[in-house]
C-alpha positions as CSV (number, residue, x, y, z in Angstrom):
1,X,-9.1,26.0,13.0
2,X,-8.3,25.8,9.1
3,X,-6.5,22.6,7.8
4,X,-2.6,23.2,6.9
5,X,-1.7,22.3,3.4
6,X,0.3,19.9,4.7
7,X,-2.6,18.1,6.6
8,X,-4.9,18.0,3.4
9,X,-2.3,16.5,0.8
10,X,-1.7,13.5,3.9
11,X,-5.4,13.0,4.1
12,X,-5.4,12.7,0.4
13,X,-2.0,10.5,0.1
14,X,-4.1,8.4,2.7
15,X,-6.9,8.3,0.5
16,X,-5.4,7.7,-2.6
17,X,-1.8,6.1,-2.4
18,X,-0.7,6.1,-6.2
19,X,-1.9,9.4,-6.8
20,X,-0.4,12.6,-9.0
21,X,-1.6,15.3,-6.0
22,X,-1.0,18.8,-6.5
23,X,-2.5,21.5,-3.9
24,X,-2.5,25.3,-4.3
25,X,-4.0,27.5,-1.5
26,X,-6.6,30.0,-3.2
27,X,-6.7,32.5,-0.5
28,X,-3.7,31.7,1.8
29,X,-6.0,31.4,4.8
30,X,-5.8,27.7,4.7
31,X,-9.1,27.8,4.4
32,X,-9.4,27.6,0.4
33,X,-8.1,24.9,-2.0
34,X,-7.5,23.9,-5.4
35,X,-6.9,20.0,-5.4
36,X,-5.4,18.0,-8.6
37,X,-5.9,14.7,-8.4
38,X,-4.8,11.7,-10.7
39,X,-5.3,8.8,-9.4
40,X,-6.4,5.0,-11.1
41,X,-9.1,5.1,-8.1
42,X,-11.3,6.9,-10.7
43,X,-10.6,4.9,-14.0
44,X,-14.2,4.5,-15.5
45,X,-16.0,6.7,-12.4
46,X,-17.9,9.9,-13.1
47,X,-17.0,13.0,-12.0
48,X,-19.4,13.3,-9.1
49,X,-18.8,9.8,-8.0
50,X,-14.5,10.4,-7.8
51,X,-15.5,13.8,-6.3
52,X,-17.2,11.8,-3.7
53,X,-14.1,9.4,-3.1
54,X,-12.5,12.8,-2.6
55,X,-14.7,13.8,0.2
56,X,-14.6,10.3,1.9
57,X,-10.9,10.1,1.9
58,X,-11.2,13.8,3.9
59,X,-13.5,12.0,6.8
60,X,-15.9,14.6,7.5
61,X,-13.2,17.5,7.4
62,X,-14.9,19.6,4.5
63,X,-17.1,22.3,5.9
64,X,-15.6,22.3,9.1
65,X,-11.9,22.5,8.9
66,X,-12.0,22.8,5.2
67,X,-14.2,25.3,4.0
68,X,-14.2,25.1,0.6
69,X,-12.4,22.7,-2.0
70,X,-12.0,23.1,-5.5
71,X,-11.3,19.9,-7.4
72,X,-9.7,18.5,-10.6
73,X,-10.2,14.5,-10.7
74,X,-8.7,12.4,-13.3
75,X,-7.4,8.8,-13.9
76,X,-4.1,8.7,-15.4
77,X,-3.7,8.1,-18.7
């Protein structure tokens, strides 16, 4: 069963308390996501490293209910 929109930003709010999050569904099958995320979590990380943050915060939901995730990490400003 695909993961609602809804589901996926509270996984991430969970993950990442102060963060900017903004979600756009890529196919409207719930299936396919675009996530923006700003969050001081990845001040001074790489990109791979706050991408991995990212998939911790989903707890083994990405390739099952979420099949595919596109992401934009940042730390604010």
């Amino acid at each position: 069963m695909p993961m609602s929109q809804p589901d996926l930003e509270a996984a991430l709010r969970d993950g990442f308390p102060d963060a900017e999050i903004e979600i756009t569904d890529l196919a409207g099958d719930g299936d396919h996501y675009k996530a923006r995320i700003v969050s001081s979590a990845f001040k001074g990380l790489p990109r791979v490293r706050q991408h991995q943050l990212v998939y911790a915060a989903l707890k083994g939901r990405m390739g099952g209910e979420l099949h595919a995730l596109a992401l934009e990490t940042s730390a604010p400003a």
